[in-house]
C-alpha positions as CSV (number, residue, x, y, z in Angstrom):
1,X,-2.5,-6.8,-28.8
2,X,-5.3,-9.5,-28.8
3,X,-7.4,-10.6,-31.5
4,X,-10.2,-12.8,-31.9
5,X,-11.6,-11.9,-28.2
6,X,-13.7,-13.9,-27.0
7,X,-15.5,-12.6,-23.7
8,X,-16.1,-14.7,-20.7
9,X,-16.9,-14.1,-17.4
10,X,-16.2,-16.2,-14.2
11,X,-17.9,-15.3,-11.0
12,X,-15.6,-16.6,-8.2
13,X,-15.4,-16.4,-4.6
14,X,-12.8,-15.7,-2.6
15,X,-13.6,-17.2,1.1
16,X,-13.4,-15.4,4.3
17,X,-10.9,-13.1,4.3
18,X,-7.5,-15.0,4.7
19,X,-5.8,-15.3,1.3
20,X,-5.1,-19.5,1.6
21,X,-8.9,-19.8,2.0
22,X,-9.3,-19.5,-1.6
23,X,-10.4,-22.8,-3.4
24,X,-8.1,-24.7,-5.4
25,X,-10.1,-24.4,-8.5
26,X,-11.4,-20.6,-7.5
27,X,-7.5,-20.0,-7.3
28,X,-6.4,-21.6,-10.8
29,X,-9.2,-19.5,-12.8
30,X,-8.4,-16.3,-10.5
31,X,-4.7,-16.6,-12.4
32,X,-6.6,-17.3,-15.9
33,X,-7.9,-13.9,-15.5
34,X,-7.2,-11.2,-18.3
35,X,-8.7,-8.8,-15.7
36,X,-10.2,-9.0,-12.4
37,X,-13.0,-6.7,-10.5
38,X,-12.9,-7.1,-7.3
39,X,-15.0,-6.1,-3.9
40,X,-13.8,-4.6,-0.8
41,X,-13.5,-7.8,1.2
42,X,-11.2,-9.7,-0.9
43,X,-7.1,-9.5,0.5
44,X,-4.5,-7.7,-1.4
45,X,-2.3,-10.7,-0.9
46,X,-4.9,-12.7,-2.3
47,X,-4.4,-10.4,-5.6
48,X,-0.6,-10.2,-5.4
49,X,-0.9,-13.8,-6.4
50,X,-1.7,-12.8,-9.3
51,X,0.2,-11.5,-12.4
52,X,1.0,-7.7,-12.1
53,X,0.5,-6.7,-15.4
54,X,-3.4,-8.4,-14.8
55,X,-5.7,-5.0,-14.6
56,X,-7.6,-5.1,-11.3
57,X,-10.3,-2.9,-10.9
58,X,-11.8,-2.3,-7.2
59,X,-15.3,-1.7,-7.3
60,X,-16.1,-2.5,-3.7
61,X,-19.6,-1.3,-1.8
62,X,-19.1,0.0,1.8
63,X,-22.0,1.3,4.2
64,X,-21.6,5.3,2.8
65,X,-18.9,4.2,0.8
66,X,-20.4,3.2,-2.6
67,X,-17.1,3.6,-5.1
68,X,-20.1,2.4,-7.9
69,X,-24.1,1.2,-8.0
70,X,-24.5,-2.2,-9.0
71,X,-26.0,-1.0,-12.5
72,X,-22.2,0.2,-12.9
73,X,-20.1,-2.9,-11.9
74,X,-22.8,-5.0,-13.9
75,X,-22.0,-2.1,-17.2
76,X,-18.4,-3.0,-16.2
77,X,-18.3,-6.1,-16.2
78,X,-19.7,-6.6,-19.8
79,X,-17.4,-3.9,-21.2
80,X,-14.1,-5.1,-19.8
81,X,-15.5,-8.4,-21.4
82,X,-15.5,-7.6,-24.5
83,X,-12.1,-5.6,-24.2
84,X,-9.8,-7.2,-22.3
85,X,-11.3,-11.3,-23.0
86,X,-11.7,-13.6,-19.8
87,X,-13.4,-11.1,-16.4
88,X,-12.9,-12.6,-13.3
89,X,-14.8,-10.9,-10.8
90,X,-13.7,-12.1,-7.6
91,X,-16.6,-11.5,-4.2
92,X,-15.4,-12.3,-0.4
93,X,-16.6,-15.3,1.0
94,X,-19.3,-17.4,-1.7
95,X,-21.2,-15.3,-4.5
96,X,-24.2,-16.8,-3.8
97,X,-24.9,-15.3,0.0
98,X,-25.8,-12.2,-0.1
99,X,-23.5,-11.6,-2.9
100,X,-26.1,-10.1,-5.7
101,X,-24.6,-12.7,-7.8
102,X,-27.7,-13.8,-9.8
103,X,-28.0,-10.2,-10.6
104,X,-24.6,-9.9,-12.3
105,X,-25.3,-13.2,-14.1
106,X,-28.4,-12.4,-15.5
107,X,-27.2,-9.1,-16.7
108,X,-23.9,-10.7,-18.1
109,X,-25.8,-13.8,-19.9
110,X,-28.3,-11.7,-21.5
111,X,-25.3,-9.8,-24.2
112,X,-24.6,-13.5,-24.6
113,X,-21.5,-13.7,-22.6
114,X,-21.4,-17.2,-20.4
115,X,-20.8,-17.2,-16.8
116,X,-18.7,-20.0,-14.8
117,X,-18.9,-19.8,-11.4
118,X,-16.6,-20.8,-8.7
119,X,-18.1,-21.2,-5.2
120,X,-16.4,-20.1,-2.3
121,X,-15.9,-21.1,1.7
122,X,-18.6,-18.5,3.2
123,X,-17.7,-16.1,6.0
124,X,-21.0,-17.1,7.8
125,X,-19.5,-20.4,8.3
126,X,-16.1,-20.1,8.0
127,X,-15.0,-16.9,10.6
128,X,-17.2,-18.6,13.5
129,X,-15.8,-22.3,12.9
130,X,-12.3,-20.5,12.9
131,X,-12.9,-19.3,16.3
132,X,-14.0,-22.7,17.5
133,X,-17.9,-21.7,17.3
134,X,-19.7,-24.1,15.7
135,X,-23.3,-23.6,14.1
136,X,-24.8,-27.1,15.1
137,X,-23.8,-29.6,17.7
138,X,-25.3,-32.5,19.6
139,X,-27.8,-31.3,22.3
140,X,-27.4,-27.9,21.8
141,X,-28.5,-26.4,18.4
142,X,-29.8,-28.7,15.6
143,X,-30.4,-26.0,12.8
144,X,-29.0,-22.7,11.9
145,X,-30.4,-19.3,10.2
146,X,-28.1,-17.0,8.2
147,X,-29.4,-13.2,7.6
148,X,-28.7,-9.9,7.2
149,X,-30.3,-7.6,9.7
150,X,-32.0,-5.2,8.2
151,X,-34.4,-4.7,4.3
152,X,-32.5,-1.9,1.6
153,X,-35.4,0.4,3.4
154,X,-33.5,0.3,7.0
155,X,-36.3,-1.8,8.5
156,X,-35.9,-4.8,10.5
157,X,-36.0,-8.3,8.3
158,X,-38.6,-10.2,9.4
159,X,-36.6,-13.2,9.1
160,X,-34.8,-11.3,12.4
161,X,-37.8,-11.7,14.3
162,X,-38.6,-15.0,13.2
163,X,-34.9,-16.5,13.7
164,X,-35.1,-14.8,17.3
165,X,-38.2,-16.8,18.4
166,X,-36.7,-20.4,17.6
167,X,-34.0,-22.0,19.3
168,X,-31.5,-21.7,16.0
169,X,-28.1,-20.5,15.8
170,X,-28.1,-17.1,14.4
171,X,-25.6,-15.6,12.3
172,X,-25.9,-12.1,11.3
173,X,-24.0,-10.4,8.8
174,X,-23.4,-6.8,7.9
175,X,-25.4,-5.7,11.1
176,X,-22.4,-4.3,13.0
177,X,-23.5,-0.9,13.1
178,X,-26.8,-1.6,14.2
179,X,-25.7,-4.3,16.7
180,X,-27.2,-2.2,19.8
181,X,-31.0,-1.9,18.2
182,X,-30.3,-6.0,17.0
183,X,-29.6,-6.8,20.3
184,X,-32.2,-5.2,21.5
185,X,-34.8,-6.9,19.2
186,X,-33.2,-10.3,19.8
187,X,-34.3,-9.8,23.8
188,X,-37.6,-9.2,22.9
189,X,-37.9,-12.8,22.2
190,X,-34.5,-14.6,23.6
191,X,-33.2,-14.5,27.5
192,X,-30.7,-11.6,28.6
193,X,-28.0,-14.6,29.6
194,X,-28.3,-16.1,25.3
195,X,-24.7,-16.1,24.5
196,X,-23.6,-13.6,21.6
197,X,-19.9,-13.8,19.6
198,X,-18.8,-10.3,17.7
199,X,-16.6,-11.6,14.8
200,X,-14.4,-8.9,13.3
201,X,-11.9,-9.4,10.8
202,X,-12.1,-13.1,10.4
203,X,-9.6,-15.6,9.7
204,X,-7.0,-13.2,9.2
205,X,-4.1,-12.2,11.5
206,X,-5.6,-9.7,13.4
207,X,-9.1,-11.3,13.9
208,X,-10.8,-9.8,17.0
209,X,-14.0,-12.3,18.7
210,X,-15.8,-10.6,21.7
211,X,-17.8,-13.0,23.7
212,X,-20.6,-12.0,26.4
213,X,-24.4,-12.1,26.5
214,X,-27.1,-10.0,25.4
215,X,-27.5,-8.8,28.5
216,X,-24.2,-7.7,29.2
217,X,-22.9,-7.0,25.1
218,X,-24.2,-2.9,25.9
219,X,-21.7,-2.9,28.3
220,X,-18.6,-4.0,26.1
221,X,-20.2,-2.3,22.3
222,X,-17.4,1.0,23.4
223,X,-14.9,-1.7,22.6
224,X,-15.7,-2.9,19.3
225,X,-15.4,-0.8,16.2
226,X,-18.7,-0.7,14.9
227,X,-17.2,1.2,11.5
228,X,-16.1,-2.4,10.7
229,X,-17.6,-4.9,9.3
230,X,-18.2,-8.2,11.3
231,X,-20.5,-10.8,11.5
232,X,-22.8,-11.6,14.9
233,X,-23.6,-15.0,16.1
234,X,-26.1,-15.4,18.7
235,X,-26.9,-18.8,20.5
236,X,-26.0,-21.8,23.0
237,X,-22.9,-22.8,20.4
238,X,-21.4,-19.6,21.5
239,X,-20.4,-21.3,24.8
240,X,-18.1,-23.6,22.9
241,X,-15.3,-20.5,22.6
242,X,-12.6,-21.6,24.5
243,X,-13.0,-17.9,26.2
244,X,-16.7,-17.8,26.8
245,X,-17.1,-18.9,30.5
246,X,-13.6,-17.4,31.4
247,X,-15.3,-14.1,30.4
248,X,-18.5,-14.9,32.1
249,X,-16.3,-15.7,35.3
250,X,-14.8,-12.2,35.1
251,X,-18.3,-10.2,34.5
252,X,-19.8,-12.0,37.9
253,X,-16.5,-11.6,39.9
254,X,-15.4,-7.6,38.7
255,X,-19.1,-6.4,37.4
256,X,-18.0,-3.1,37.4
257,X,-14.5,-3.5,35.4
């Protein structure tokens, strides 16, 4: 039994997927933890490097598939604070994108519980660098713009639209499901031959990457899993996939394969 609790929290991320992507640092305080709350991206080997008899708690958020709010992971937070000592609570790639990270902290700080955070390798860069995409390089893209899709109403962003109309690497994340109606959107301002990279399961052994173009990804959307999430890059750098113009090869010589 523990006395003399004192309740910490440390927000840490846990990088793209693979469980070695951790950092150094997010690892160490991950194995500090007295218990550990942890979303739906984060590995379970990533967790079995930790302690067994260290409580973890999943309180992942899925499209449809809401296990609690965010009112309840921030309640839960707090409570297993004060009861079990030092929370860890672990978010796939970096807390701070698109992580609602602030909102746990601000919640957490204001019973007068401190916060450490641990940044961590974010998908957005990480799954399309591991498949040899890159989001700038010389003569081809000078900036890039990372989003999500769509507002909590279901409505395009507007930073969709605005991303579309420059010449920017795009990166898109949790827009699988909607990936025919933001490729549609895209053309409204971008050319049907703009390259386009699908990104599922990334960095981890059984990563999947479909290359093509917006006008031809319609064609090839039967063969991705659209239940899963993924992230979408759209833009010249998507050429630099070692299997982009052996694709585009294939679609000009068997268009009806």
């Amino acid at each position: 039994m523990k006395f003399d609790i004192q309740p910490k929290v440390s927000l840490v991320g846990a990088g793209p997927g693979s469980e070695d992507l951790i950092t150094v640092r997010g690892l160490r305080v991950l194995q500090s933890a007295d218990v550990i709350l942890y979303d739906a991206l984060v590995s379970k080997e990533l967790l079995n490097q930790v302690d067994v008899s260290i409580p973890k708690i999943y309180v992942g958020k899925r499209c449809s598939q809401h296990s609690f709010t965010q009112d309840d992971i921030n309640i839960m937070i707090v409570e297993n604070a004060f009861k079990h000592g030092h929370v860890v609570r672990l978010k796939g790639g970096d807390p701070f994108v698109f992580g609602r990270a602030y909102e746990e902290i601000d919640f957490v700080e204001s019973f007068g519980i401190s916060v450490s955070i641990v940044p961590g390798i974010s998908s957005a860069l990480a799954v399309p660098s591991s498949q040899g995409i890159p989001m700038t390089t010389r003569g081809v893209s000078t900036s890039f713009w990372v989003m999500t899709a769509t507002k909590r109403d279901g409505s395009f962003s507007e930073d969709l639209q605005h991303a579309s109309r420059s010449s920017a690497t795009m990166v898109i994340l949790m827009g699988i499901r909607r990936l025919a109606n933001i490729t549609n959107e895209i053309l409204k301002y971008r050319g049907l031959s703009t390259p386009i990279a699908i990104i599922q399961n990334g960095t981890l052994s059984n990563e999947k990457c479909t290359v093509s173009t917006l006008g031809d990804i319609s064609n090839l959307i039967h063969t991705i899993d659209t239940s899963k999430p993924g992230i979408i890059v759209v833009g010249e750098v998507v050429t630099k996939h070692a299997a982009f113009f052996e694709e585009e090869v294939q679609r000009v010589l068997y268009p009806h394969l």
